[in-house]
C-alpha positions in Angstrom: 105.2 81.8 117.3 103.5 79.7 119.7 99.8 80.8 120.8 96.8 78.6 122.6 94.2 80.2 120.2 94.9 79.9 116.6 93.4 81.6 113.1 93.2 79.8 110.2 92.8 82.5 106.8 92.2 81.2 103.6 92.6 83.2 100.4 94.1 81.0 97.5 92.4 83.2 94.1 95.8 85.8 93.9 98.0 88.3 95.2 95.9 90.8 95.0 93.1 89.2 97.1 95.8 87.9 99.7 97.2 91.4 100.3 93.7 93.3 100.6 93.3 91.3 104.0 96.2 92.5 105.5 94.9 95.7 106.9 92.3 93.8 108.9 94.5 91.1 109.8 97.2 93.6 111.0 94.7 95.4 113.3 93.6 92.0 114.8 97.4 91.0 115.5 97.7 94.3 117.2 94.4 94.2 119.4 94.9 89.7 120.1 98.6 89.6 120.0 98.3 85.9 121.7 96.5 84.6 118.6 98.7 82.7 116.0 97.3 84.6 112.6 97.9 81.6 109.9 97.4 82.1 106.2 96.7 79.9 103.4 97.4 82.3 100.7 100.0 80.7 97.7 100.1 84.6 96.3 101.8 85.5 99.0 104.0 82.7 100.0 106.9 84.2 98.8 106.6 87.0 100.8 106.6 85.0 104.1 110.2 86.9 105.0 108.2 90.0 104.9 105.1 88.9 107.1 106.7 86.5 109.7 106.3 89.5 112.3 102.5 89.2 112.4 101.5 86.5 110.3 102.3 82.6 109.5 102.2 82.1 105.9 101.1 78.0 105.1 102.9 76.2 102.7 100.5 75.5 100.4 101.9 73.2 98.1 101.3 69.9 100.2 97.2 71.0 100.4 96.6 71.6 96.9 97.6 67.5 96.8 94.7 66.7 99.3 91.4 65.4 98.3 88.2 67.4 100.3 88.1 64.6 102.8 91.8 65.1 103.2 91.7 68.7 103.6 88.9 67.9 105.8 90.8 65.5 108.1 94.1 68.5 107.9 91.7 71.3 108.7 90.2 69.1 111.9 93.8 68.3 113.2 95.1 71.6 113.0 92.6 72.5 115.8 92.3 76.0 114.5 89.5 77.9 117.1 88.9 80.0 113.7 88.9 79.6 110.3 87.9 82.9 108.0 87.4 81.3 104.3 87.8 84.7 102.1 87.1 82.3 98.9 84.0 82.4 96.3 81.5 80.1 96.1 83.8 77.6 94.2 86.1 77.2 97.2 87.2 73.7 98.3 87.1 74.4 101.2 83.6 76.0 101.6 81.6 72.5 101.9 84.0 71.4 104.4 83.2 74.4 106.8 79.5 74.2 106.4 80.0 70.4 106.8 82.0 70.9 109.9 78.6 73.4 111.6 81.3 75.1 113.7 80.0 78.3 114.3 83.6 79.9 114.4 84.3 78.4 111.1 83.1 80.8 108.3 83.4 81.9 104.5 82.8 85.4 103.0 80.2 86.1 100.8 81.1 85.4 97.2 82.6 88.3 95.5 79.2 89.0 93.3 77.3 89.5 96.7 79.1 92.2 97.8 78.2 95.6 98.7 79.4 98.3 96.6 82.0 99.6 99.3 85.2 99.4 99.3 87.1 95.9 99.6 89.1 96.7 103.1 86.0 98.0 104.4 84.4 94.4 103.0 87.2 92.8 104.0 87.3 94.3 108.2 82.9 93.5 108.3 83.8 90.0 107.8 86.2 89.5 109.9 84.3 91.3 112.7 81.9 88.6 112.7 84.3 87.0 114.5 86.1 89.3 116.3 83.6 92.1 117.2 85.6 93.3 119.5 88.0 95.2 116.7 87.7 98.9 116.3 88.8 99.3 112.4 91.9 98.2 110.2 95.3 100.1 109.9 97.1 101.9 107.3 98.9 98.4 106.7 102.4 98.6 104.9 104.8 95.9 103.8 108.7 96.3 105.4 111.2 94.5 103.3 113.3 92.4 104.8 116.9 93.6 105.7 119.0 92.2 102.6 116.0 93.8 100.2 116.5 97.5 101.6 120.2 97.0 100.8 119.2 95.8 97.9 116.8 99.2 97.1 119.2 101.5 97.8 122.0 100.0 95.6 119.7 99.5 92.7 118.7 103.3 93.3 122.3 104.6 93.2 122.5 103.1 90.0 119.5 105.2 88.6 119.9 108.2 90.6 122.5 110.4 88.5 120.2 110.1 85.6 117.0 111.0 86.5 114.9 112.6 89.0 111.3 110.0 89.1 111.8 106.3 88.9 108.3 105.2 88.0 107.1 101.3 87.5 104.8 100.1 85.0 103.3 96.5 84.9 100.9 96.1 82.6 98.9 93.1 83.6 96.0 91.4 85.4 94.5 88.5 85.3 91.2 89.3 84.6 91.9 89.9 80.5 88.8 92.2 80.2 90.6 94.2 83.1 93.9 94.8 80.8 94.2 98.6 79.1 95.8 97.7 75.5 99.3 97.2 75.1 99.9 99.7 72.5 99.1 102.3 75.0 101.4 101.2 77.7 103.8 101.3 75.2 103.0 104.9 74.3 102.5 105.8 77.9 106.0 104.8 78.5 107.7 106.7 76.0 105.8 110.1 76.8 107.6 109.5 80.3 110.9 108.6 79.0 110.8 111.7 76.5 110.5 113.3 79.5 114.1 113.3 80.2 113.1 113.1 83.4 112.3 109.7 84.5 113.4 106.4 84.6 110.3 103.8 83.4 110.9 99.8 85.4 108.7 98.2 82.7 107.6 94.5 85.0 107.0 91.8 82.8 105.1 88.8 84.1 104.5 85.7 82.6 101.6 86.3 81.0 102.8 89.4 79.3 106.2 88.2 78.1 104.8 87.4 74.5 103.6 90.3 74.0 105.9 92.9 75.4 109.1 91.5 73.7 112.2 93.1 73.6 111.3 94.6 69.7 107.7 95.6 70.9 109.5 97.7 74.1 113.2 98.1 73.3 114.9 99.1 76.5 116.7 102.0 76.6 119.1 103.8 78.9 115.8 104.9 80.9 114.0 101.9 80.5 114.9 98.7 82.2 112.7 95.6 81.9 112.1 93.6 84.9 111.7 90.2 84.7 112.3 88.2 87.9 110.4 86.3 90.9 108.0 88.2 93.4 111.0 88.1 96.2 113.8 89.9 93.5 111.0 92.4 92.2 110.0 93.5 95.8 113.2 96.2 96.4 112.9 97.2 92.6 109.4 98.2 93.0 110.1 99.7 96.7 113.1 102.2 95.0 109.8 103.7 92.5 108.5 106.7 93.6 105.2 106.0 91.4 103.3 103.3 89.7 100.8 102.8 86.8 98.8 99.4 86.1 95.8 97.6 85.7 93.2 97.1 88.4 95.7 93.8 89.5 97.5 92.1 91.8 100.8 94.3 91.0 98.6 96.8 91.8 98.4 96.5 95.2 101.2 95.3 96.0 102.4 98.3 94.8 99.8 100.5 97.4 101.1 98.0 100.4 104.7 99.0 100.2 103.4 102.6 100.8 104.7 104.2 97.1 102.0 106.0 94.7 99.7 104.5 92.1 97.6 105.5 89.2 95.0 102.1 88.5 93.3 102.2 85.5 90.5 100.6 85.7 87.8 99.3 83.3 84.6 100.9 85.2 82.8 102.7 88.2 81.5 99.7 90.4 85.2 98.0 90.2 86.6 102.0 90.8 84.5 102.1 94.3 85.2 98.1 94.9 89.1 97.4 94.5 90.7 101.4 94.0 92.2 102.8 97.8 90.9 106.2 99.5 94.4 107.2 100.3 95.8 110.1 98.9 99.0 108.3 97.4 96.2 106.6 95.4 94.2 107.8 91.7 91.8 105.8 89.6 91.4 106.6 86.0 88.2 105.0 84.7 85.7 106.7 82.1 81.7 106.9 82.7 79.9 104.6 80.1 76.5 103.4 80.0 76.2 99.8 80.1 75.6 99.4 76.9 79.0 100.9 75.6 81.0 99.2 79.0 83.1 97.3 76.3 84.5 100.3 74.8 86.4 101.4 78.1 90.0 100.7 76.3 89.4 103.0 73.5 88.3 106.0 75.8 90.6 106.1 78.4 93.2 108.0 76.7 97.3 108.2 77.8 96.9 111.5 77.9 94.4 110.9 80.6 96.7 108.4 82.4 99.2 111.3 82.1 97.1 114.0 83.3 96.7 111.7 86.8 100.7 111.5 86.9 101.1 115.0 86.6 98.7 115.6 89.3 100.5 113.2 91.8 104.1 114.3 91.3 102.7 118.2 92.0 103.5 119.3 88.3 106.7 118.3 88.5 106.4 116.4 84.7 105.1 118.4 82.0 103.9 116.6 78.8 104.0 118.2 75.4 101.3 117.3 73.2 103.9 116.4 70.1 104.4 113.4 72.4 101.3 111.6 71.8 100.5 110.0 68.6 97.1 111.5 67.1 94.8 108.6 67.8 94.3 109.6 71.3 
């Protein structure tokens, strides 16, 4: 892609953050198709096959060697007429911009600061400081890359004769404090498989491999555990018709390739910040005063994270109370 103007992004906290700016960026491609859209965003490097349409993903493995006056030195020689720095107040690379006094050279508000709207309506306001000119951001969704939809519709041959929802689960985040408790995923997954109905892709992550062991989540003709780079789990999660997970990075991901979620989510503020507006999206969250925040795990119920299922598949899954275990 070669371009005389060039656009430097910068979002190194997670995949999560890194895909909420796509939206905006995909309406600026669109409306400035001679600007060269580069992004520093190691979430999302893997997905580079995926974005090279629109978008040049930076291989950030050489900056995260560099000292500030390094990256200071790379950031000058790259020339870049704008830099957007999506990063909180802890940013390397914040000092450097306010060092540099370029006026096209900016960083977002820190993520405390923001207004309680929604994060791709956050996400357009900032970059229309530099580009005024843009109207609003798309309806963005991730294509796979050629070899991943064969790849989908073989793994959904396989799954197709015995059931009639393929439904993904990932159970993590890395906000701790965001995570609902395992035991409920756990129970959540075998109301679905009892079901008869559905076949559960349980996504296992590193951070949740000790605790969701084979002996915690024995798989099962309708449960298959996945457990595999971002690249190989892309067509998996494509072939779901439905997911269920934290308020995470999965999450969205899930949202960008265009298939339903359920988030669950720990309270309002983080509901009206990080959940989507579209209708192939549901938050399930519980009202507690301040006081009682903490106890958000114990009151959002699988029944209730069943209830929002139900309600996105039409009524198509009916869940028998015998199912759930008395505690919730």
């Amino acid at each position: 892609m070669s371009s005389s103007k060039k656009l430097l992004v910068i979002s190194e906290r997670g995949l999560g953050d890194a895909l909420t700016l796509l939206p905006s960026l995909a309406a600026l491609s669109g409306a400035r198709p001679e600007i060269n859209i580069q992004l520093l965003a190691p979430g999302l490097y893997s997905l580079s096959p995926n974005l090279r349409n629109f978008i040049e993903l930076i291989d950030h493995k050489s900056l995260a060697l560099l000292g500030s006056q390094e990256k200071a030195a790379w950031l000058r020689a790259q020339n870049f007429d704008w830099v957007w720095n999506t990063e909180n107040q802890r940013s390397p690379w914040r000092p450097i911009l306010q060092a540099a006094e370029n006026p096209n050279w900016i960083s977002a508000l820190p993520h405390k600061k923001w207004p309680k709207k929604p994060v791709l309506d956050i996400r357009f306001q900032q970059l229309k400081m530099l580009f005024p000119e843009l109207s609003g951001y798309v309806d963005f969704l991730l294509p796979l890359t050629a070899e991943q939809l064969v790849a989908k519709e073989a793994f959904l041959r396989t799954v197709s004769n015995t059931s009639q929802h393929v439904i993904a689960i990932q159970p993590g985040a890395a906000d701790k404090n965001k995570t609902w408790p395992p035991e409920k995923f756990r129970e959540l997954t075998h109301a679905l498989i009892a079901t008869g109905r559905v076949t559960v892709l349980f996504f296992i992550g590193k951070f949740e491999a000790e605790t969701f062991t084979p002996e915690f989540l024995p798989a099962q003709k309708n449960l298959i555990r996945v457990q595999a780079p971002l690249g190989e789990v892309l067509p998996k999660l494509a072939a779901c018709e439905l997911f269920i997970g934290n308020d995470s990075g999965f999450y969205h991901l899930a949202h960008a390739l265009g298939i339903k979620t359920v988030g669950i989510y720990s309270r309002r503020r983080s509901v009206k910040v990080w959940a989507y507006s579209a209708r192939r999206s549901k938050a399930v969250w519980f009202p507690l005063p301040k006081p009682l925040r903490h106890h958000w795990k114990k009151m959002i119920s699988v029944q209730r994270v069943l209830n929002a299922i139900a309600s996105h598949l039409n009524g198509e899954l009916h869940f028998q109370p015998r199912q759930l275990s008395k505690s919730h």
